[in-house]
N, C-alpha and C positions, 0 to 999 in steps of 0.2 A: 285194575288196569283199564279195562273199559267203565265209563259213569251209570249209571241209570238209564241213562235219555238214549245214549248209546246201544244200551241191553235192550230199551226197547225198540229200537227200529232196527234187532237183529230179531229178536222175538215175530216184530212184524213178517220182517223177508221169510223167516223158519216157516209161517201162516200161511203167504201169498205161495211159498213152494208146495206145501202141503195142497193147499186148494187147488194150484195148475199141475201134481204130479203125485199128490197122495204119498205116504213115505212109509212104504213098504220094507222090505229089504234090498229091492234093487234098488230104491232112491237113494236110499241111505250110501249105499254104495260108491252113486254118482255122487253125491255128494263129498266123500271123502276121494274121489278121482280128482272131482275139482277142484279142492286144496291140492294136490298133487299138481296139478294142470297151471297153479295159480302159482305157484314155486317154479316150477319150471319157465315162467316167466318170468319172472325176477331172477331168475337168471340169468336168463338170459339178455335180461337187459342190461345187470352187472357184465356180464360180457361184452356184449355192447359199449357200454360205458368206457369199456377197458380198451376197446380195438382191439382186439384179440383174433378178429378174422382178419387178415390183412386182404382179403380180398374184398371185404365193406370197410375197414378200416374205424372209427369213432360212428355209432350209431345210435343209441341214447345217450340221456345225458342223468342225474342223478337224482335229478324230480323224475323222469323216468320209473329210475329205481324204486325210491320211496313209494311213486304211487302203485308200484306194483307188490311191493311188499305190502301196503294196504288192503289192495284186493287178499292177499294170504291170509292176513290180520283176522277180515270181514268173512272169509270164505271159512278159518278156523272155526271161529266165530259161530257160526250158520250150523256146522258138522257139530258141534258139541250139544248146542241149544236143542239139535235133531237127534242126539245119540240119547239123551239122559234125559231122567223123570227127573231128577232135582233141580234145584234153580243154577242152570248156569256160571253164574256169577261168582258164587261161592266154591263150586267145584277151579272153575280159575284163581278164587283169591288162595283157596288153600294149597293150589300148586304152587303159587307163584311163595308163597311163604315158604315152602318146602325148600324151593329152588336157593331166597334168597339164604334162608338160614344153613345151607350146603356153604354156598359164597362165603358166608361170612364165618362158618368153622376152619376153613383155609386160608384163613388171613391171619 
């Protein structure tokens, strides 16, 4: 899902957060608040998107969205690389194997 080059400029941010806030168990915490924190905006901007308030009526628009869902992507991303002594990447590839081989016994 994510390349290499990818992994490692999540690696780095996992580093830079570590050195400005040590990752204790309350980091870890905030950490998995902010993927929380990061969905709720992309939703909010799906809503947006939708006008859905009629009192703001169309408020993003769908690059919007996408960029918000990156930040989730990135902020996932950051919480795992922070949760686990193994490599990342792997713990993702093997989920994502899980997930598609799910898909594909229901077809």
């Amino acid at each position: 899902m994510l390349n290499p080059d990818q992994w490692k400029t999540i690696t780095g941010l996992v580093e830079w957060l570590d050195r400005q806030n040590g990752r204790d168990q309350h980091e870890i915490s905030m950490r998995l608040l902010k993927l929380v924190e990061e969905a709720g905006e992309a939703a909010q901007a799906y809503i947006g998107m939708q006008g859905q308030n009629p009192r703001k009526g169309v408020t993003h628009t769908r690059a919007d969205v996408a960029d918000e869902l990156c930040d989730v992507i990135v902020t996932a991303a950051v919480a795992l690389a922070s949760i686990t002594h193994a490599e990342p990447s792997s713990i993702l590839d093997a989920k994502l194997a899980k997930i598609a081989a799910r898909a594909e016994a229901t077809v």
